[in-house]
LUMRO-830378 format. One record per residue (C-alpha): x, y, z; residue number from 1. Coordinates in nm, 4 decimals, m for minus. Layout:
LUMRO-830378
<atom px="X" py="Y" pz="Z" resi="NUM"/>
...
This chain:
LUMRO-830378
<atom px="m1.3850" py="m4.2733" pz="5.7558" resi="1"/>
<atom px="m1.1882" py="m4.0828" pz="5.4941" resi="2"/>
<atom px="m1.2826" py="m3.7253" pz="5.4285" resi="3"/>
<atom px="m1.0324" py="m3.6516" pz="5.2026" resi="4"/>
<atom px="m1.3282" py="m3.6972" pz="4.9347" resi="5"/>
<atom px="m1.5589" py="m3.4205" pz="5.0789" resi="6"/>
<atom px="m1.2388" py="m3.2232" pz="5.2032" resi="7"/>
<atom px="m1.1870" py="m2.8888" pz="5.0112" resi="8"/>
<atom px="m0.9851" py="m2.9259" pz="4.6798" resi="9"/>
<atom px="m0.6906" py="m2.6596" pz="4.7605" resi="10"/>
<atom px="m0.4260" py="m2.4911" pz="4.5684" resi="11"/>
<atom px="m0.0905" py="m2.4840" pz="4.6805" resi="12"/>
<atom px="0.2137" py="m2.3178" pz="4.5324" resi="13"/>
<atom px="0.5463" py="m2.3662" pz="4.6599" resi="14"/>
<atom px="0.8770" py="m2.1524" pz="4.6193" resi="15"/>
<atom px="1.1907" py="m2.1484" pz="4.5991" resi="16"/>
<atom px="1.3518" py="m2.4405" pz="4.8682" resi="17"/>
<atom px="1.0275" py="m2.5461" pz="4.8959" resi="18"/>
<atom px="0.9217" py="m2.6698" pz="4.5571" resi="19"/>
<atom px="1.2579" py="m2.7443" pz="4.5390" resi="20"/>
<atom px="1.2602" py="m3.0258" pz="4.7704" resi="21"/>
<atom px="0.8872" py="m3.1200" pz="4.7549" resi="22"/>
<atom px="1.0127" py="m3.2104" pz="4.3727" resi="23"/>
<atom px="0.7162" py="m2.9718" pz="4.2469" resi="24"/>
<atom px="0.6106" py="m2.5922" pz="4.2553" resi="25"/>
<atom px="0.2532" py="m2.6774" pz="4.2576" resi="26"/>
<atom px="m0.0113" py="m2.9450" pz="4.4385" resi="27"/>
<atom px="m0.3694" py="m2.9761" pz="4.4675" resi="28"/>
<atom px="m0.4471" py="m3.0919" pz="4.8631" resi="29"/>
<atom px="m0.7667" py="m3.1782" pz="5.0258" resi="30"/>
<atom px="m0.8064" py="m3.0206" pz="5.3657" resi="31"/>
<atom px="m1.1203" py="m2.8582" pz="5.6166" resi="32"/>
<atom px="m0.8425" py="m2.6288" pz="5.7332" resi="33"/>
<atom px="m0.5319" py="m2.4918" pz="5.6962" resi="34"/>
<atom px="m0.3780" py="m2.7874" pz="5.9322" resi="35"/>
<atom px="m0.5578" py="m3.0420" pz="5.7388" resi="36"/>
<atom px="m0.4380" py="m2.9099" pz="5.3763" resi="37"/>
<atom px="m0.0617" py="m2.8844" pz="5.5179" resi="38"/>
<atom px="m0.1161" py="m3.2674" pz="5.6528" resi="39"/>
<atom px="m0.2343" py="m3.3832" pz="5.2901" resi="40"/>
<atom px="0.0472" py="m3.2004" pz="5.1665" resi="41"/>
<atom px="0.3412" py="m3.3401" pz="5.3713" resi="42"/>
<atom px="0.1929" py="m3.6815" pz="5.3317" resi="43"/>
<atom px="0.3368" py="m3.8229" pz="5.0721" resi="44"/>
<atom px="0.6092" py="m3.5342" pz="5.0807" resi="45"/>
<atom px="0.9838" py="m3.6287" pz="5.1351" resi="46"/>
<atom px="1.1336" py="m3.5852" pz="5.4528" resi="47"/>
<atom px="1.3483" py="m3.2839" pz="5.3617" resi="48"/>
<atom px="1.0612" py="m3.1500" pz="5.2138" resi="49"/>
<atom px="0.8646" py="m3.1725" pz="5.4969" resi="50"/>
<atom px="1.1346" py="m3.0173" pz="5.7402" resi="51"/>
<atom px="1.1216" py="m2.6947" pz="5.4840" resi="52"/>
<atom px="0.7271" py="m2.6965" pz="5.4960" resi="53"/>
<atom px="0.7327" py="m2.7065" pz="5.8346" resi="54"/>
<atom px="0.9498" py="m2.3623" pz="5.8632" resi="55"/>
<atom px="0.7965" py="m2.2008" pz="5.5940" resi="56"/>
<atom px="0.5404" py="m1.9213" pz="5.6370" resi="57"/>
<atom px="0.2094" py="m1.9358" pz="5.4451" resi="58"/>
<atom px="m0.0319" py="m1.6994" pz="5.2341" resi="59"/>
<atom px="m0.3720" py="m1.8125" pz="5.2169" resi="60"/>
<atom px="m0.5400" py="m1.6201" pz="4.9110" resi="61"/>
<atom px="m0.2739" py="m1.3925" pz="4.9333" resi="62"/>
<atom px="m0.2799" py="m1.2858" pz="5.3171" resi="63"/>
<atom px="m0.0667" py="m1.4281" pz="5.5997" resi="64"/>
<atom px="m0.2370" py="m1.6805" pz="5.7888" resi="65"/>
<atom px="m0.0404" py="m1.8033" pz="6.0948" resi="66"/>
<atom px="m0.4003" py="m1.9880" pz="6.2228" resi="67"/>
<atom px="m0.3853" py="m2.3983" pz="6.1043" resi="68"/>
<atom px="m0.7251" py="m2.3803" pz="6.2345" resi="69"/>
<atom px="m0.8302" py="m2.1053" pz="5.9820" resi="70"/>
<atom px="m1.1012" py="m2.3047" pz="5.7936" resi="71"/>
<atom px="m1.0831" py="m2.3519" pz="5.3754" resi="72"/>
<atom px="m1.3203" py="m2.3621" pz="5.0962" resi="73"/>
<atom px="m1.2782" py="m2.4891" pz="4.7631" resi="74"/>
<atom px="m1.0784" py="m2.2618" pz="4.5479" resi="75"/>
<atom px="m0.8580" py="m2.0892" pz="4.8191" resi="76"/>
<atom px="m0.5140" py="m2.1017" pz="4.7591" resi="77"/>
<atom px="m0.2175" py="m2.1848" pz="4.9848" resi="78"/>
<atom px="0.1179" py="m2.0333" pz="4.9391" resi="79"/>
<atom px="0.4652" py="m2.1828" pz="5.0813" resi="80"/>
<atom px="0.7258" py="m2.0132" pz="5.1346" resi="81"/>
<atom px="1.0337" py="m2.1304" pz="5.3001" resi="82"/>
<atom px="1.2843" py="m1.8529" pz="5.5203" resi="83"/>
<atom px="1.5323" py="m1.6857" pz="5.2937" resi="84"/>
<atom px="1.8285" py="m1.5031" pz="5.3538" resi="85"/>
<atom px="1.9334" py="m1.1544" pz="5.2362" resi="86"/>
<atom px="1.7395" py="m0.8522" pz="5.1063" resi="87"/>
């Protein structure tokens, strides 16, 4: 069965290396939780892409979240944000 249908609709913005290789700074991805929405997102994501999403950390609504299993509802949004260097 596909849930991707009754799935959450969720925002994601990605920066910097991350939109950068995902060919897009923004994507709308269906997911129950935070693990789900990532898994919709890398999908149809290229590989490099997916390396750099995989690293990143993420802001849900603004807040770290380290927990995939932090559950969503429609209209959160989902930040990406890849390591950087400097300061």
């Amino acid at each position: 069965m596909d849930t991707t249908d009754a799935a959450p609709a969720i925002a994601v913005r990605l920066f910097a290396g991350a939109a950068a290789e995902y060919g897009a700074d923004a994507a709308t991805v269906h997911g129950a939780t935070v693990g789900e929405a990532l898994a919709d997102l890398r999908r149809d994501a290229p590989p490099d892409a997916r390396r750099v999403i995989d690293r990143s950390s993420l802001l849900l609504n603004a807040v770290v979240c380290t927990d995939h299993d932090q559950e969503l509802v429609d209209g959160d949004r989902l930040d990406v944000l890849p390591p950087f260097a400097g300061g």
